[in-house]
N, C-alpha and C positions, 0 to 999 in steps of 0.2 A: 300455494296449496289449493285444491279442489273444492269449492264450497259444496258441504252436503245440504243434502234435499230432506227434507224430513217428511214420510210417508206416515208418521204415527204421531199422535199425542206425544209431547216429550210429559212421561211421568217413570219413577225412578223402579228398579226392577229390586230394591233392596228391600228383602221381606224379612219374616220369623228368622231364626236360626236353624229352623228344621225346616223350609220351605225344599220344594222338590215337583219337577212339572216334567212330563216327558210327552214327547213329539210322537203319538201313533201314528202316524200317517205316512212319517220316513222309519220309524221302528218297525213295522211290520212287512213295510213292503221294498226294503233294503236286501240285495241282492250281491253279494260279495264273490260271486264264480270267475272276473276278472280283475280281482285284486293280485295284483303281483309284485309290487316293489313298499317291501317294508320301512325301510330307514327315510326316518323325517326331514323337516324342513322346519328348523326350530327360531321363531321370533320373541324376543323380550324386550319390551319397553317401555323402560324406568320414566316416569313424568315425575318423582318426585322419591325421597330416599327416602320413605315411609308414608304411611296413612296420615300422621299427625304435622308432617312439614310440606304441604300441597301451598302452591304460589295462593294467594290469598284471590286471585278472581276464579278459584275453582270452590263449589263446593264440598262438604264436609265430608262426602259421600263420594268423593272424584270421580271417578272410570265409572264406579258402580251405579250413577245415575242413568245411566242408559238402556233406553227401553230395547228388550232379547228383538223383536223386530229390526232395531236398527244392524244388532249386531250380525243378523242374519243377512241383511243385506250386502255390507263388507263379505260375509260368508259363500253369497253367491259369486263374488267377484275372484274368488280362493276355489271355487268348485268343491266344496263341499257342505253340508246340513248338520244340523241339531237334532240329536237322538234325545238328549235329557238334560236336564240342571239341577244341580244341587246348588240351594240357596243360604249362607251363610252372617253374619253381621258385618264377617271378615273379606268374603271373598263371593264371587258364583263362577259353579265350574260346569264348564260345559263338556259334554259327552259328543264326541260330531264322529258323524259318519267316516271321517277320515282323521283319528286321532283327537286331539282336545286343544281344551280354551279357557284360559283362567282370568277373570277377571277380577282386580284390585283395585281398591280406591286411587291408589299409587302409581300403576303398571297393570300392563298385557302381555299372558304367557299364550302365545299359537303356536300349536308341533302340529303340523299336517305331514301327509304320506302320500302314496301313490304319486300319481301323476299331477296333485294339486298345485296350482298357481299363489303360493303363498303370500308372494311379493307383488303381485296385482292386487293386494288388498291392503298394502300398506297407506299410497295415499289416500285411500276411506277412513283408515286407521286414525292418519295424523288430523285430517280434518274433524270426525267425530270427537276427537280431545280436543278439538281448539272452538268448534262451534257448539258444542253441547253441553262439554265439560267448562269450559271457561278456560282452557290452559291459552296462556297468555299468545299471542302472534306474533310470529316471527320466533320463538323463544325455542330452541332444540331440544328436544327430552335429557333429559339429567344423564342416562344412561342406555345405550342400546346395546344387545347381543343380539347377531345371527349365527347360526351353526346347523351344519348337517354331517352326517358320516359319508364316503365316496357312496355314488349309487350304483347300483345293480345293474341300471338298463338304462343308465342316461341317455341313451338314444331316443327312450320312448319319453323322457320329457317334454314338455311346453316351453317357451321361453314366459321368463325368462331364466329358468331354470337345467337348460341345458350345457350350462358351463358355468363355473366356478366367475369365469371372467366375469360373465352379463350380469350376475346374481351381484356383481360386486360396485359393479357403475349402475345398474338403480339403486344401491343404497349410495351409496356416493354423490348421486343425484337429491338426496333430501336430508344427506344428513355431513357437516361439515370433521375435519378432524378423523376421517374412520380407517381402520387398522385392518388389515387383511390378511389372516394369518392360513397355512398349511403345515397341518401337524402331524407327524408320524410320519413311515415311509410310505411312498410314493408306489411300490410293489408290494404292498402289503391289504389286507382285505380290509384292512381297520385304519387307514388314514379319516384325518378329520380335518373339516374347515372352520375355521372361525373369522368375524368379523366384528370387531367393536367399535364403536363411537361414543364420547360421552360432551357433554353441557362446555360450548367453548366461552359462556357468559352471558351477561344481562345485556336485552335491547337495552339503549337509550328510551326515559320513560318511565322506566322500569325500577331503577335503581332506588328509588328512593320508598318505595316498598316491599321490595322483593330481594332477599336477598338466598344465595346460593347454596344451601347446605351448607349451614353456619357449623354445625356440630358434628360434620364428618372431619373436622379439622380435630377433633378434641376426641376422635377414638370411638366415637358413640354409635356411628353405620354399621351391621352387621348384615353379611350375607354368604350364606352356602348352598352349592348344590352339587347334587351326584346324581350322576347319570353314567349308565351302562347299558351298552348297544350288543346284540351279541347274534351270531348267524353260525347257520350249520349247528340246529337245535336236533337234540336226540331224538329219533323218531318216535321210541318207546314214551318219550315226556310229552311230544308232541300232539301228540291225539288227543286228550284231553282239549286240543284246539281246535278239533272239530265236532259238527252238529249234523245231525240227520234229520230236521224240520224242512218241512217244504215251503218257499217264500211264497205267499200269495199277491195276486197281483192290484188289488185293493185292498183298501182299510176294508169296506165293506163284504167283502171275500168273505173274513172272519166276525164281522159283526163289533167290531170294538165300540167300549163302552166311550163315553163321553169325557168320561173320568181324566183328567189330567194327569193323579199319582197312581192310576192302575197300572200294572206293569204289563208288557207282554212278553211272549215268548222269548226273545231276543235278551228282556231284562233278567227274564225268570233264568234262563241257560247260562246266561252273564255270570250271578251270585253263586250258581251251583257250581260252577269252574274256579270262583275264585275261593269258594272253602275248600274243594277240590283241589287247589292249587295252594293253599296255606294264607294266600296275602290278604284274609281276615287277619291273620294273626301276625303279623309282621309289624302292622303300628295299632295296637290295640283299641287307642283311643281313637282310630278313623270310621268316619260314615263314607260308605263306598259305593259308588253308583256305578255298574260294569255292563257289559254288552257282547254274547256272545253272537257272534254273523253266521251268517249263512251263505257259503257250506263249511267255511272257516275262518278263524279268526277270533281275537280277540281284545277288549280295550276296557280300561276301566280308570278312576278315577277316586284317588281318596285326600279326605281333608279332614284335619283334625278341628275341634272346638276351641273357641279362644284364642285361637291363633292364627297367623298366615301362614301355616306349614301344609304341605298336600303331598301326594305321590301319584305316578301315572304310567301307566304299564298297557303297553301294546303290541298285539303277537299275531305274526302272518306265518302259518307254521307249514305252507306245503316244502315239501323234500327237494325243491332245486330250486331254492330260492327261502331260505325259510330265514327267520328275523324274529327278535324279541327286543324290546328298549324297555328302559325302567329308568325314571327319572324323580326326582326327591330332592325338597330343600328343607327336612324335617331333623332337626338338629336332634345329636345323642341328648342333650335336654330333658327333650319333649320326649324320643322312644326309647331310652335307654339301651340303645343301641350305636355302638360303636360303628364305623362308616366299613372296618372290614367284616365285622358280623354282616350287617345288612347284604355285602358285596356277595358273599359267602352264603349267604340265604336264596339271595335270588336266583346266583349263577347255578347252585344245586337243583333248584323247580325245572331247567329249562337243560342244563346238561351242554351248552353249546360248544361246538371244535372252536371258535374263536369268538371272544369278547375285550370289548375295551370298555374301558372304565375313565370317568374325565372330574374331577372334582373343581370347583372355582369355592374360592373362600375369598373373603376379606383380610388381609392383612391386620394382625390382632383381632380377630372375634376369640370371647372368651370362648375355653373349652377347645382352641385351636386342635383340629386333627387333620387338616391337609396335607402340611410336610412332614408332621411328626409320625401320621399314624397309615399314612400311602404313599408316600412319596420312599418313605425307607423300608419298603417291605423285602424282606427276599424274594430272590426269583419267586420260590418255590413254597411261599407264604400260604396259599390256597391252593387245595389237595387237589391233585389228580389235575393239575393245570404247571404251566413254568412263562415266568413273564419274558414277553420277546422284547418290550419296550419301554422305557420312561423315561419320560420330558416334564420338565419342570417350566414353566416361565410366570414372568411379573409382567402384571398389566396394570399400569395405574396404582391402586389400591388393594388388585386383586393377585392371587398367587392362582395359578391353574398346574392340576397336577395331571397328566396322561399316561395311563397305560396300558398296556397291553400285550394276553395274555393268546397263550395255545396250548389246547387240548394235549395230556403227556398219551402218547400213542404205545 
């Protein structure tokens, strides 16, 4: 691994539970006229199967001790910026110019877009958990996911992101045991890759205080998440995803205040779109920090209180390439919301001719609804749509359900 460099004071970035800072400097003068390829570049990486069972040479605070300088550094390496953060007990979410960034005591959610370098910031990744965080050397994270949906224009990628292949041998390069899946068909708009790796055991050293996710053996790991990617959005829904602001080419252009929580334009257009759009009210109890771009475009970010649950919604809505994702690991619990309501909600905002939907559960988590309540839906479950697809498969621990859906003509 890569030793990092520390450019900052290490002190810890976990504030209030209403903490909130945003970047004027890339919010105002962020220009989005050659944004063209919506569909992410999604990383998640488990160091520990919750907040409360972190290896004992990390602090209490894991991930989250890490000062936002550092992580912006990794960020430059990714080719993208920090618009804003929401600061939580539980989590801090970041709003990046190129989709978001969740950080956990536990784990790292990155979904970048465009032509971003996702996987050029993984070794920053691994080393800032091992030199800052305390996570143990040599020792594999507990749990990794990669995924993306087929691209739009993979010709106009970077490596190493212009094949499915290269994407697959650097992770392979730092992470032992990893799975490499291709899911859906192969002719279809809505194929998906996955790639998992999880924890093949304890260095030597180690063992005699460290031990493995004692109580995943006993049923007690819970995790869900849904996500639904969906292209050829209504043009009538669509607008609402564009702005008529003029990007200026300095902060100083407009005079911005000094203020850290004052918002700009960008923030201000964000909020109006998303009451505009409903997704105030879809998990009631979230604080949502969103971002409308200029000339289009859209990204936001919500989390709930007390919890580790969030939602992330991001939309590039021109008409020959148009794209929306919505992704959540906010259990019916917490919104009272069944996973095909919410399905059903979102696909309504955006209207699109094709979407896929991907749910990952844990094998037993209470209130189980991945096989029982998506996996057996009818075609024709959700109106004015008929399912062209569904794959089920077991990974580990986890059940993954996929599918996917086309607009009824």
């Amino acid at each position: 691994m890569v030793s990092t460099t520390l450019d900052a004071p290490l002190e810890s970035v976990v504030k209030s539970h209403n903490s909130y800072s945003v970047n004027h400097e890339t919010s105002l003068t962020l220009d989005s006229t050659n944004a063209f390829e919506g569909p992410e570049k999604l990383l998640e990486v488990w160091f520990a199967p919750d907040p409360v069972n972190l290896p004992p040479s990390m602090s209490p605070t894991g991930m989250k001790i890490v000062p936002r300088k550092i992580w912006e550094s990794m960020l430059d390496l990714v080719h993208c910026k920090v618009l804003s953060v929401i600061g939580t007990d539980e989590m801090d979410a970041y709003l990046l110019s190129e989709s978001s960034m969740f950080i956990f005591p536990h784990k790292i959610i990155l979904k970048t877009c465009g032509t971003t370098t996702l996987l050029n910031g993984l070794s920053r990744l691994l080393s800032i958990a091992q030199d800052l965080c305390g996570y143990p050397s040599g020792l594999q994270p507990w749990h990794v996911f990669y995924s993306r949906k087929n691209f739009m224009f993979p010709d106009r990628q970077l490596h190493p992101h212009r094949s499915w292949k290269d994407e697959v041998c650097i992770l392979d390069s730092h992470f032992n045991n990893g799975s490499a899946y291709m899911v859906g068909r192969m002719n279809s708009d809505h194929h998906w890759y996955l790639y998992t790796a999880k924890q093949d055991g304890v260095p030597m050293g180690l063992k005699d205080n460290f031990t493995v996710s004692p109580y995943v053996a006993e049923g007690r790991f819970e995790d869900q998440t849904l996500e639904i990617l969906m292209t050829g959005l209504d043009e009538k829904k669509a607008v609402k995803f564009y702005s008529d602001r003029e990007v200026p080419e300095t902060v100083s252009d407009v005079g911005s205040s000094s203020s850290s929580e004052e918002l700009d334009p960008g923030h201000v257009g964000g909020a109006e779109v998303t009451a505009k759009c409903g997704f105030d009210k879809l998990f009631p109890f979230s604080r949502i920090d969103s971002f409308s771009f200029s000339p289009c475009g859209y990204s936001a970010n919500g989390v709930t209180e007390k919890t580790h649950n969030y939602f992330t919604v991001h939309v590039t809505p021109e008409p020959d390439f148009s794209y929306a994702s919505f992704e959540s690991n906010v259990p019916t619990s917490v919104s009272g919301r069944q996973p095909l309501e919410v399905v059903s909600y979102v696909v309504n905002i955006f209207e699109p001719a094709h979407f896929s939907v991907t749910m990952f559960e844990t094998r037993g988590t209470t209130n189980s609804f991945a096989k029982a309540r998506l996996a057996d839906l009818p075609p024709s479950e959700i109106p004015g749509y008929t399912r062209s697809d569904r794959i089920v498969y077991e990974l580990d621990e986890y059940d993954l359900v996929f599918l996917a859906f086309e607009k009824n003509k």
